[in-house]
Every structure is written in C-alpha cells, then in structure tokens.
N, C-alpha and C positions, 0 to 999 in steps of 0.2 A: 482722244483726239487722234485721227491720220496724221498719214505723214504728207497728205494732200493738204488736209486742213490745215496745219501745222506752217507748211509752205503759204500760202496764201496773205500772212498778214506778220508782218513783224516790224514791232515798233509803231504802230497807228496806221503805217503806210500799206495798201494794196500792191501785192509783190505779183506781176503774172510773167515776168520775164525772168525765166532760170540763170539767164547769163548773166544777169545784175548779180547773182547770189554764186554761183559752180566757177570754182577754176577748172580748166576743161584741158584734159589730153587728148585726142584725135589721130590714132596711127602713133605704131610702137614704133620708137629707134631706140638702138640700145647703146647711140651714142650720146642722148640727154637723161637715161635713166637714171640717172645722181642726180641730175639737175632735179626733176621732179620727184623723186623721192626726197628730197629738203623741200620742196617748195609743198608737196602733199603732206607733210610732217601734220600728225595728229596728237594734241597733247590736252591736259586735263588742269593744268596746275601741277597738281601731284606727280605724275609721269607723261613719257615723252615718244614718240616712234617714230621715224621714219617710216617713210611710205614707202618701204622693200616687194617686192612680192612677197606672198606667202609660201612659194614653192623657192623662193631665191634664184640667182642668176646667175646661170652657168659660169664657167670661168673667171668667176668673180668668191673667190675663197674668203672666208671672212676670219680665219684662224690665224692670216699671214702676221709672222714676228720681222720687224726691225727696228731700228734704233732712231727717232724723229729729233733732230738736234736743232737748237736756239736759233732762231732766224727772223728775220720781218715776216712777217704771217702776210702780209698783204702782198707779198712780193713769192712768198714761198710756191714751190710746185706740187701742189696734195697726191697723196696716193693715190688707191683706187680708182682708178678710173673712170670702173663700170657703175660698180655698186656700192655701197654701205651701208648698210646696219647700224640701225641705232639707237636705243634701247637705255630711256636716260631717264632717273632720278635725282633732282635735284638733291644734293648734302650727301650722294654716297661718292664718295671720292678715294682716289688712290694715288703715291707717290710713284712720280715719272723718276728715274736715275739722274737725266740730263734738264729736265723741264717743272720739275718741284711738284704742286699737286694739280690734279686734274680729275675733271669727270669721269667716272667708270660706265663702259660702256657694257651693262647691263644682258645678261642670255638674253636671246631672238623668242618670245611668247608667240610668235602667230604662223609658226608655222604648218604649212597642211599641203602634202603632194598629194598627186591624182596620177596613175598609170591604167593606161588601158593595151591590153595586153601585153601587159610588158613592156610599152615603151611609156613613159618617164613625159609628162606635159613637163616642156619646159620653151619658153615665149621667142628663146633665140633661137632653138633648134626644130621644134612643133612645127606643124603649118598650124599658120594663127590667121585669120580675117575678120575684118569688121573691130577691130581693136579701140576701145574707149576708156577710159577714165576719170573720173570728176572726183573733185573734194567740194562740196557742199557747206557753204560757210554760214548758211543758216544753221546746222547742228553738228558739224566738226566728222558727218561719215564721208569715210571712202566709195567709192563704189566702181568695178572695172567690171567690163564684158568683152565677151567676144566668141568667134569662133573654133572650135577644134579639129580638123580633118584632120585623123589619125592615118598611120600606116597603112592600116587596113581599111580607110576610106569611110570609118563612122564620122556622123559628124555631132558634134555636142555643140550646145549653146552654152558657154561658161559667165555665171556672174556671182560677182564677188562684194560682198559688204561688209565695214568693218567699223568701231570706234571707240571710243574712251567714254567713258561712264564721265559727264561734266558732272551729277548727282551722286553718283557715286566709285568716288574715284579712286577706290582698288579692282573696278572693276572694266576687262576688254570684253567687249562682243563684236563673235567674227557670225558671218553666216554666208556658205556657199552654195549654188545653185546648180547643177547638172542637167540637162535637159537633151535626153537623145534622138534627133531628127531623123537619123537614119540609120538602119543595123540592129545590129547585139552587140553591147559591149560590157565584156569582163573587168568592170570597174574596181581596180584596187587602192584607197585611201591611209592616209599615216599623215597621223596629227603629228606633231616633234613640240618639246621644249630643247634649244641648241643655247648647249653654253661654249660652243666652239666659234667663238669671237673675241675679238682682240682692239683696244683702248690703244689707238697711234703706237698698234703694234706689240704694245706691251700685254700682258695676261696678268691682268690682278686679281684672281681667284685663287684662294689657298685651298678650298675642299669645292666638291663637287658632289651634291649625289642625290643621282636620280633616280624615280621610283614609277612605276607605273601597274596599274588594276584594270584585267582586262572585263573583270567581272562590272566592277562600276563603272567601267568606261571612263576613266580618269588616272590623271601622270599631276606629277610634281616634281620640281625640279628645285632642292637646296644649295643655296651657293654662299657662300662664306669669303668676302675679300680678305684682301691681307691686311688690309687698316680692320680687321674685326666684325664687318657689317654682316649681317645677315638678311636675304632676300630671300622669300620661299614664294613660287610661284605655283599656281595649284590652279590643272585647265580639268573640264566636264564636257564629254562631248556627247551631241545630241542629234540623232539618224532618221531621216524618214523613211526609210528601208530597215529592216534588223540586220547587225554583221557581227558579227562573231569576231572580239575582238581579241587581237595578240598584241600581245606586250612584246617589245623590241628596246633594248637601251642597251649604251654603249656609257663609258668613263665619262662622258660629254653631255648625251641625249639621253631624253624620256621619252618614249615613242610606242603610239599605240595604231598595227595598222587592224585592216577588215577587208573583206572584200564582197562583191553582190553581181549579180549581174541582171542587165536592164535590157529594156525592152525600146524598138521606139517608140517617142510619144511619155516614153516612162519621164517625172521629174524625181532627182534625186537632191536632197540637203543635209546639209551639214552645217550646224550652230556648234563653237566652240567658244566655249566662258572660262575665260580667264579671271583669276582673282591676283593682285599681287601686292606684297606686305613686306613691311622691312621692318628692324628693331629700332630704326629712324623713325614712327611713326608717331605719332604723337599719342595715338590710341595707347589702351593699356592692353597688356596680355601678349603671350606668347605669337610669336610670328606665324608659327603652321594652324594655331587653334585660331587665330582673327582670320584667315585668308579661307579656311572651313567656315566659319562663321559667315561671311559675306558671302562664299560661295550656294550656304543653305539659303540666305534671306534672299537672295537674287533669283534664287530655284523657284521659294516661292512666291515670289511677286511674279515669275514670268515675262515673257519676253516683251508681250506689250506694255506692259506699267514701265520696265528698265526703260526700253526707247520715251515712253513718253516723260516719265521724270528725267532723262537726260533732256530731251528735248525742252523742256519747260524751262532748264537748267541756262540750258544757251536762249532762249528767247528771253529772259529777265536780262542776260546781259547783253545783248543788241537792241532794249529797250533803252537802258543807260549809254551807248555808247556809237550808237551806229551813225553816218555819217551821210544822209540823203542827198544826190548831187541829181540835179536833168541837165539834160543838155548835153551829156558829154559821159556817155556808157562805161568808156573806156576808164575812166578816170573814176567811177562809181566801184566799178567790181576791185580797181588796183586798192581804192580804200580799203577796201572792205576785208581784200586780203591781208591787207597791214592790219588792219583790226582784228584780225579775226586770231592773227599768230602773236598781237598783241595781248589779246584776253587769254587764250591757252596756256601760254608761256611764261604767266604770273599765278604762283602761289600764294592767291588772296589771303590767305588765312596763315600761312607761316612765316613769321617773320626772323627763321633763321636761315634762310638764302634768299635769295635777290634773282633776277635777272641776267641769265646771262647773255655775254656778246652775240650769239648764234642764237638764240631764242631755243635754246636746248633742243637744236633741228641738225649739228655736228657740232664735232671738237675740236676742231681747230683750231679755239681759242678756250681750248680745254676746259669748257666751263665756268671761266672765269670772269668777273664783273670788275667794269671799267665805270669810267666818269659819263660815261652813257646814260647810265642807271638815272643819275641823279637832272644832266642836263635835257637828253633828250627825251629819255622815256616816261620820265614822274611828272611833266604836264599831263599828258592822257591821261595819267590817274588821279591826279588831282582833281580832272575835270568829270570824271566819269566814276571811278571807283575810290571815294578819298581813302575809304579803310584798307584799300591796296596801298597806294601812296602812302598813308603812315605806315604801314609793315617794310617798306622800302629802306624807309629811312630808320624803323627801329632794327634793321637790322644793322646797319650801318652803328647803329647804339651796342647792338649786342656784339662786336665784333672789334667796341672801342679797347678793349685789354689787349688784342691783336695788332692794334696801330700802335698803343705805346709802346709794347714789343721792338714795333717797328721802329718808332725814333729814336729807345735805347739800341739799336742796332747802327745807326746814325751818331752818335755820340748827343743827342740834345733829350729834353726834358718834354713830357705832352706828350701829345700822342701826331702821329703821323700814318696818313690814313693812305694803301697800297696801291700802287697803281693796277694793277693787277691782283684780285683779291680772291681769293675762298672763303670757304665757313671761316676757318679762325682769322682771318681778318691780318693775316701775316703775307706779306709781299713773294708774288708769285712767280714774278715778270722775271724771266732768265737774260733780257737782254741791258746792258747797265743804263744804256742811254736813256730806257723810258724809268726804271725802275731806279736811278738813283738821280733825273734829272726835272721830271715829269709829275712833279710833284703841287701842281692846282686841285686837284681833285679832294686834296685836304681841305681847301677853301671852299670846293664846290657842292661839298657835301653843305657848310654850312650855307650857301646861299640856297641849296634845296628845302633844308630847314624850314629858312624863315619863306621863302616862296610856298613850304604847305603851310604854314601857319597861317599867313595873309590868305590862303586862299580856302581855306575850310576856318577860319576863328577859332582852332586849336591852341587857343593859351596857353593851356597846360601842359603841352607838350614839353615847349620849353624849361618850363620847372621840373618834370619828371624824369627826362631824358635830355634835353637837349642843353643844362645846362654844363654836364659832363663833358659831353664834345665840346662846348663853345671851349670852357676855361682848357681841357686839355692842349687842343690843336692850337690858341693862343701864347701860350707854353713853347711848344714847340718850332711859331714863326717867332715869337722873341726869342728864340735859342739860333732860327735857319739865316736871319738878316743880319748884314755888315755893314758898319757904321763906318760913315767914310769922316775928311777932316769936317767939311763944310755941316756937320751937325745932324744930316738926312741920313737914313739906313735903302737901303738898295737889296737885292734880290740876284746873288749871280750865278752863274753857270745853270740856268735855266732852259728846261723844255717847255714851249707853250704847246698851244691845241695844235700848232702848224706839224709838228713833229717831225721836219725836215731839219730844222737848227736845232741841234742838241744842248749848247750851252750859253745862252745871250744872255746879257747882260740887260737887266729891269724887262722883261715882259710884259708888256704895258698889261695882257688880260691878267697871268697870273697876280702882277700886284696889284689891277684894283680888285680882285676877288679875294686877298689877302686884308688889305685895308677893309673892304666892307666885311670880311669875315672877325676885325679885332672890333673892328667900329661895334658889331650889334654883340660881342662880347661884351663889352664898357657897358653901352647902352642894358644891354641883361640885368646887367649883375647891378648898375646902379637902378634901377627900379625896380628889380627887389628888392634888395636892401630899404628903398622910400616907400614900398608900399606894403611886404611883409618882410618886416626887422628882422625876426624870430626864424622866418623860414633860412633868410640869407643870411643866416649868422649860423644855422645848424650845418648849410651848405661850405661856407666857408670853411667850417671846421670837420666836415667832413674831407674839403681838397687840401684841405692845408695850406688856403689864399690866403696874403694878408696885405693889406692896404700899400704897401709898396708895389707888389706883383701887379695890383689893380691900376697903378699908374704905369707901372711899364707897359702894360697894354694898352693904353691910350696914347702916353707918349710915341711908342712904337706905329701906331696907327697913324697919327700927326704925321710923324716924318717918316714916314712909307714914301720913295720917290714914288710918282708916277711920271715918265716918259711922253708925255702932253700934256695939255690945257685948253681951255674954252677956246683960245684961239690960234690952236693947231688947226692949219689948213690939212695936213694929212696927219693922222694918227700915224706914228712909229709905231713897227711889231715889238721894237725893242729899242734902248736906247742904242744899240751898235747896228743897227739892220742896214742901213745904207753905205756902211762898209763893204758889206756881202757883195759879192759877187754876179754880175749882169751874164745873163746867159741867151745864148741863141735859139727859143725853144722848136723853133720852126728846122733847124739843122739836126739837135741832138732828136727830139721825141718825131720819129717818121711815122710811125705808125699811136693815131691818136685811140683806135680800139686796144690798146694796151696802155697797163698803166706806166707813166712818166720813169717811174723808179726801175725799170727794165733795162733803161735807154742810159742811164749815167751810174757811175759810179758812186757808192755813197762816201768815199772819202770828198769827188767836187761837189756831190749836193750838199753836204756838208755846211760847205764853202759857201754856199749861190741863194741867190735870191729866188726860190724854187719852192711853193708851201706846196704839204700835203694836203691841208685841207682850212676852211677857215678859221683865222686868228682874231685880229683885230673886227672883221666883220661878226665873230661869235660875242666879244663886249658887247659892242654898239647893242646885236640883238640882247641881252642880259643889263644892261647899261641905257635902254634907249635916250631915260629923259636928259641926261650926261651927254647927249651928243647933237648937234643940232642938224637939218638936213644938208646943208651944206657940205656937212665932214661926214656926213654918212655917203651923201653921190662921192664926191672923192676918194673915201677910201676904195667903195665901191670900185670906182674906173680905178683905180691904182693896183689893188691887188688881186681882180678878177685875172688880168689876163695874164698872171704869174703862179695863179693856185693852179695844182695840178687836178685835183681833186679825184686822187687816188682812194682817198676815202671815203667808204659810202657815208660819213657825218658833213660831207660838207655840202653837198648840192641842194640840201635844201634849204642849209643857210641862204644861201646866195638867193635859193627861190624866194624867202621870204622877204631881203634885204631887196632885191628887183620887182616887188610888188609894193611894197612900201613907199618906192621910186616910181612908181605910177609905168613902169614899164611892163607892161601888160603879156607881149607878146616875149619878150625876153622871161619872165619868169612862167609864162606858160611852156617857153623849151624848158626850163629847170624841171618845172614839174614832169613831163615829159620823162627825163632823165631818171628823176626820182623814181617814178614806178617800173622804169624798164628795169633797176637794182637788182630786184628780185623774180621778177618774172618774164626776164628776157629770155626765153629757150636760147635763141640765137648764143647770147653771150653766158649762158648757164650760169646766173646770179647764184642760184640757191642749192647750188650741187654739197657745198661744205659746210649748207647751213643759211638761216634767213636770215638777212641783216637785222638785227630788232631795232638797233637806232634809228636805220633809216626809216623803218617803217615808224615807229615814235615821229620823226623828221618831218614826214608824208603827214600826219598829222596834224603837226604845227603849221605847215605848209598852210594848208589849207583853212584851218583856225586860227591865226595870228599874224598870215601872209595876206590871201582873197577875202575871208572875213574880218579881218581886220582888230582882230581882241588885243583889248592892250591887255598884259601881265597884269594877273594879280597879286603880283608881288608890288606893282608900283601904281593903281586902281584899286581902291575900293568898289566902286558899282563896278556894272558891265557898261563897256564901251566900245564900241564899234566903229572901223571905217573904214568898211568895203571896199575891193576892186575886185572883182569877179573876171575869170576870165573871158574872153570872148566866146558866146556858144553856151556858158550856162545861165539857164533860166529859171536856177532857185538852186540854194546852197541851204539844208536845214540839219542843224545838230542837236544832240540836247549837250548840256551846261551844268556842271553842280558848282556852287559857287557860294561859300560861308554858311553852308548847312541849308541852303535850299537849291530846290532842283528848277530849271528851265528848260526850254526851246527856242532855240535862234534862227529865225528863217533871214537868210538873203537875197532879196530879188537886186537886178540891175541899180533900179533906182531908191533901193527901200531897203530897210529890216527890221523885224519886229522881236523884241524878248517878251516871251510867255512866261508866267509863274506858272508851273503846273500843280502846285498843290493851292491854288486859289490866289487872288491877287489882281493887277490891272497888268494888261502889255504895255510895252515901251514899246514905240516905233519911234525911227529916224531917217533920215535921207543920206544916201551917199553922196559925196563930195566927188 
C-alpha cells in the first residue's frame, strides 16, 4: 500500500481533503516554536517526542541546570522559552529534591545537522523560504520542508520525515531529503545521540556512555539513571551518496559525521533508524541484545513494510475511534487532533502506568496522573479501546499497596488513592492544599470502576480486582468522616474539583462520589457472598472483613451528609459556600486572556466565591438522573458566571451542561473555546504540553453533549438525544458498548445506531 493509497480511505469514509487530516505550520517564528513542538508531539504508546528540530534551536541550550520549586502549575511561568526537548518513557522516572518523583526526560535520538561549507543550517540564523510543516494524523509522521540559501548562494530544497513505529514500537524512522538547485555544495552531515539534556533542570543520569562504528555506520548511546533504569539507544544510518564516516563523541554524544559533495540537480538522503529499549520493557533479554534485535528485523523488512505495518497500525485505530463531523471543517480536524494525541499517549497494553496530565508532550506536571485519567479520559476508551480502559484502571489496582502507604501516612486504615500519582502509587503532589485536602479521586476511581463495568459487561472485573479497592478505600472513608451529635457523618476540610476552596465543609460532589463509592462497596460484597458463598468468604478472609466492618460500611453510607435534596433550587458547592465571599470579577480580573488566578491573591481567593473550574456542574454531569432540569438550568446560571475556568477541565463541562440546555449557540462558543486549548498559536496552548483531559473533554463534548449519549454507567442500551450545532450536517462515530461494536450517525432531524458485526439499526428522531 502507498502512502497515497493509504490517505485515501480511513475508517469507510473517502478522505480527499488533507486539511481534515494535517495540522499544518505555515512560516517559521521562533516565537511559537514550543508551542508546536507540544502540539507536533509524536508518540507510540511505548515512547514519546516532541516535535524539536533535528538540528535543534539555537540559543535554546537544553543542558541548563536550576532549581523548579512547588507552585500552582497553572499559574507557574515555565522556562525555556524557545525550545524543549522531550524524550519521554512512560515508568522511567527520577527523584526531584523539592518536587518528589517525576518523568525523566530521556537523550534527544533524532538528531542530525547539515553544514555546507562551513556554515552550520540552522532555521533562526540560515536564510530559510518557503517554510512548512504538517503532522499527519492519519499515521503520526512529521514532515518539514523548505528552502536553504547558503552564504555562498547555493540553494537546497530541504525536507524532512520522521515517526514512531505505531507497530513496532522500539522503533524511530527519520529520513532527510537534500536536493541542490543551484551550485556545488560541500555537504557535511552528523547524526548525534545528545544526552546533554536536563528534566526541569535537574540531570538524572548517573553514567553516560557513548560509543559509535564509523565502519557500520552506527552510534549507541547507554544511559543509566539514578533510580537504576537502563536505556540503550542504538541508531543505523543509511546514504544515498557513500561518505566516509567518522566517529565523533564527547562524555555526552555519540556522533558520526561524513561528508560528499553535490552537484545541482544532484538529490541527497539520509534514513536514520533508531531502535530504543529499556530494562522497563516487558520483553525478555538484555537491553543492548533486544535494541540489536529490532534493529536486525527492521533492516530486514525494510523501509516499505516498517511504513506500511506502522501505517496499518494507525488505520485499525481510526477505524475504532475517529470522529466523522461535515459541516464544520474546523471543528473536524480539532477532533481529530485530540484523538489522535489521545491514542498515542496511551500504553494499550501496559497496565503499569497510566496517562499522564501532559499526554507525555512535557513535564510540567512531571509525568504525573491526576483524577483526569479516570473522569475525563476512560470514556474514549471505554468507547473505543475497552482493553485500554481496563489497563487504566488495572493500574490504579497495581498501585493499590501505594495508596495504603498513603492512608497509613494519614493516620487511617485502607487505602487512599494520590492525588498526584506515579508508578508506585505514593502521593506526589508537593503542594499541601491539593495533596492533603483533594482527596475525591479516591471515590472517583471507584465510580470509573463500575462506569467500565456497565459499559463493556466486565463482571469479573470486580471479583478479580476491584473487590480490593472497593473494601480498602471503604476503610479509609470510614476512618476520613466525623460524626457529628445529630447521628450523620460529614466530610470536612475538603477540596472539591473547584480547587479555588481549599478546605469546605461537605462538598456536595466529593460526598456523593464517597456515598456511591461505599453504596456499591455493601452492594459488592453482599452479592457475593448471595451468589458465590465460597468465593466471598475466601475473600473476606483474605482482607480480614468481618461482618461488623461490612455494616460500618453501609451505616457510614446512610449517614453520609449530602448538602441538598430533590428539592434544592440551587445545589450548594458546599455546605459553607454562601459564606464565601462576593467578588468584583469585572474590577479584580482586567485582562480576561489571562487566567483569573494572576489577578488575586490566593490568600482572598481563598476567601471568595471564585471556582477554578466546574464543581457542582461536574456531579450533575456524573449524577444526571439525581438532578432534574430545573436545578441543572440553575445551577448552571448560578455558577457559570463565577467559574474562572482557569482550567482546561472545565469548559467543556459547561459545553456539555449548555447543550443539554438546548442552548445551541452558547455551547457552540464552549466548543469553540475547547479546541482553541490546544491549538491556538495565538495563545500557545501546547508549548508545555497537550492538555489530554481536555482533549478527553473535546470528546465528551461532542458524544454526550451534540449527540446526546446518556452514560453507560446509568443506560443499559444506547440512547440518544441530539442537538447538533448549527452548521453540521451529520455527526458519525463508531460505539463499543458491552462487547459489541457500532456506528452512530446524527443528522439534524434523525440518528441511526448500526451493529457492525450483523444485526438491525435503530433509528430515532431528535427532539
């Protein structure tokens, strides 16, 4: 198969417009060059890159050491400027001094300069014209072109391809193009392996050592962090010219240059194949012997089978996941971008790390996995990839010794799950307010639970694994809740999702995700016990429950305040919220392209009636049949025009709660909002990394907002009730839904669910 043929068809649909498929750069500035290298980020599951150049960016050092100290990350001012580098393996991790553990940001594999006579192609100081860029989200390559007038007036056509083996994923393919228009030029090339990069400044490499064969034309680069890990990187380089190559290496680099000289008319290439292996690897056998291995079987498959088994790789999953929109271009290709750093940035098949905050695109949030994971982003994969989705959540299983770490750290019993989490599952978060007050994410794990169970028929799940989290974290809210006289237990000094109030009293989301998280405790454990005796009795005495514990868990459940009722006109965020403080947001926040949190002090936001992002509107959506519409408009007007929505989790809450409200035009500005996140040059969303929630968000949006799917956490069938925005004239996704697959088309007045493996369609009418 071409890479024309290839283009042509994905998913059923006839693809002839590239823009539906290419995020597209247009003319270099090398003041949004962060922005699009996060936004150009290319990843496999397995590993991870920014979209750097391959020759890197002048005045932009990637070795610089200082000290990154505790702060609101949303609010924080990032380094680098220009550039970064970033070169990321999920579970290889290293300890920050001030910031606990974090992602190790991995030597730079793809690099490769070009000098013609002497002077040094480099894009800020070169004459450059004709400057383009595209990431191709039909199969995850890079591709850059442009022009080169040298010094001395040659001119080269320069283009560049690059990307991650989806098929086989130790493996990079780079391949550069040289094409000289005018002159002779003395072309001198140097591949590099650079481990002269630095993790928010810090160096967590304890050995270094590089090796390079001028005879095979190949460099390798061993690196040894200080947590133990071993990473050996091993590149092959391949000429359409012969050069005579030298080995070059310093303490740092592995470097092989050559040099040739051309003609015009002459084309010159260069293919470099990277292989890269860690003792993290699930594979058996030594790290340098498997990274030789892959790099033989890659040799001989050659260059077209690699692209087209990568290619085949990504078209099976745009077959399950792709998102078909007319009507509205703009809002097609923004999917598609969230989808597409959605499927990269999940490690289908390992279920000992997770997702992180950044979609492993930067560190900023060091790698580390929030209540994201379970709210925002394990829809998509319930619907699309369910054996993603349960690796999600069995990680969150293998990480359960790490949470009760955590709640003996706490003084209570059970397990208590981090808010800020790594591999071992031990709280990460340096700042106290989220990390000793922010504690739903314990509950919310469990509501993920039973939300994939209901939506893939995973019974089993729950006996295999999930009955450990249920009874633990039960454990641990009968240990966190205080009993007051009136005989009810309460919930205090609490952080909800708002993350502006630090310590309120009953959280209306946290305690009903606390209550439904002991409710389907009780529920577990008594229907096991009624329906296998044997099972639930080897269990019991494996946790050491005993029929008292099993009522304190129900008891506790019962008298859980919750802070409203069927006939709350306005849901409270909290039983103390109308205390808080009224604020002038039109005086303090003057400038509304900056986030709120700039403009006030957090000792008054503290104080004030000020969310970061939604609270109560995040229930309702998790809670819907719990709330009627009445108190959903309400809350809506009440707490829209007080959320800041500093963070990218909350705008598309509101998008979907403003479609639901039959307000058409309102949640189409949401959406709006939603996709500028990440791919606004203007506002360089994606300089420190892709939001992955919001793209998760961008999802739901659209699937549970415009098309209207209720949760299969609280439906059995599929169910549908469209609002489509103004402008599209069909919304089609496909659907995996209790072990079988479908397709949901939405037109204006209609939608129809397809069984795609045999069956009758359901069609319906919109209301």
């Amino acid at each position: 198969m071409t890479e024309r043929e290839y283009a042509g068809e994905i998913g059923g649909w006839q693809m002839n417009e590239d823009n539906l498929w290419c995020l597209q750069e247009n003319g270099y500035h090398a003041g949004l060059h962060k922005h699009y290298e996060g936004l150009f980020t290319q990843g496999n599951g397995y590993m991870h890159v920014r979209a750097s150049f391959e020759e890197g960016c002048s005045d932009a050092p990637q070795d610089e050491e200082y000290l990154r100290f505790p702060d609101n990350v949303t609010l924080e001012k990032p380094r680098h400027p220009k550039s970064k580098q970033g070169t990321y393996i999920p579970g290889i991790v290293g300890q920050h001094p001030l910031l606990k553990e974090e992602i190790v940001n991995l030597p730079y594999f793809l690099g490769l300069e070009f000098r013609s006579a002497g002077e040094r192609l480099d894009m800020d100081r070169s004459r450059i014209s004709g400057y383009s860029r595209r990431l191709d989200l039909r199969d995850g390559r890079l591709h850059r072109s442009f022009l080169w007038e040298t010094e001395e007036g040659m001119k080269l056509q320069c283009t560049y391809s690059r990307y991650l083996s989806m098929a086989d994923t130790h493996l990079s393919i780079q391949q550069v193009q040289l094409e000289v228009l005018t002159g002779e030029v003395q072309l001198e090339v140097k591949a590099t392996l650079r481990a002269d990069v630095r993790t928010n400044g810090m160096n967590h490499f304890a050995r270094v050592i590089p090796s390079a064969d001028f005879n095979e034309g190949s460099m390798s680069l061993e690196t040894l962090t200080e947590e133990g890990n071993q990473i050996f990187m091993h590149a092959v380089l391949e000429t359409s010219e012969p050069l005579s190559w030298q080995a070059e290496q310093t303490p740092l680099m592995a470097a092989l240059r050559g040099e040739c000289r051309l003609q015009a008319g002459n084309r010159f290439t260069l293919s470099k194949l990277i292989a890269v292996t860690t003792d993290r690897d699930p594979e058996e056998g030594a790290v340098r012997s498997r990274a030789l291995t892959e790099l033989s079987r890659a040799r001989s498959l050659g260059w077209e089978q690699l692209y087209h088994r990568h290619a085949e790789s990504w078209k099976r999953k745009w077959q399950e996941a792709d998102v078909a929109i007319k009507g509205d271009d703009h809002a097609q290709l923004s999917v598609r971008a969230s989808l597409y750093h959605l499927i990269r940035s999940n490690a289908a098949r390992d279920a000992r790390v997770a997702i992180c905050a950044k979609g492993y695109a930067g560190e900023a949030y060091f790698g580390r996995y929030f209540w994201d994971t379970e709210i925002n982003l394990l829809p998509f994969f319930l619907h699309t990839n369910p054996q993603a989705a349960r690796n999600l959540l069995l990680f969150r299983y293998n990480t359960l010794q790490g949470a009760k770490r955590n709640a003996r750290k706490y003084g209570y019993r059970g397990a208590r799950y981090a808010w800020e989490s790594s591999i071992s599952g031990e709280e990460q978060c340096a700042n106290w307010q989220y990390a000793d007050h922010e504690i739903h994410i314990t509950a919310d794990i469990v509501y993920a639970m039973y939300h994939y169970v209901r939506a893939t028929g995973d019974e089993a799940f729950l006996e295999q694994y999930g009955i450990d989290m249920l009874v633990e974290t039960a454990r641990y809210w009968c240990g966190r809740v205080d009993w007051n006289r009136e005989g009810t237990c309460e919930l205090l000094g609490v952080m909800g999702p708002d993350e502006y109030l630090p310590l309120t009293r009953n959280n209306a989301f946290t305690n009903r995700m606390v209550k439904f998280s002991l409710e389907q405790t009780v529920a577990c454990l008594d229907s096991l016990q009624g329906i296998r005796p044997e099972s639930y009795a080897a269990i019991a005495e494996r946790l050491c429950l005993d029929p008292e514990e099993r009522e304190l868990f129900r008891h506790t459940a019962e008298k859980l305040r919750l802070p409203y009722d069927s006939e709350t006109e306005i849901v409270p965020q909290s039983d103390d919220f109308a205390s808080y403080a009224d604020l002038d947001f039109d005086s303090i926040w003057t400038d509304r392209s900056r986030p709120f949190g700039h403009f006030i002090s957090q000792e008054r936001n503290y104080r004030s009636k000020a969310l970061k992002q939604a609270d109560v509107l995040e229930l309702m959506l998790l809670f819907p049949q719990e709330f009627t519409e009445e108190q959903l408009k309400a809350a809506y007007n009440y707490y829209e025009p007080i959320t800041t929505h500093d963070s990218s989790l909350s705008v598309a809450v509101h998008g979907i709660v403003a479609s639901w409200l039959n307000q058409k035009e309102t949640a189409a500005n949401f959406l709006q909002r939603v996709m500028a996140i990440d791919l606004s040059a203007e506002k360089k969303g994606a300089a420190e990394g892709i939001h992955i929630a919001n793209c998760g968000g961008l999802w739901q949006l659209i699937v549970y907002g415009f098309a209207g799917l209720k949760s299969a956490m609280w439906s059995e069938s599929i169910e549908l009730q469209p609002r489509l925005p103004e402008g599209w004239g069909e919304l089609s996704f496909p659907l995996a839904w209790r072990g079988e697959r479908y397709r949901v088309t939405v037109i204006p007045d209609g939608y129809e669910v397809h069984k795609l493996n045999g069956g009758d369609s359901v069609a319906g009418a919109t209301i």
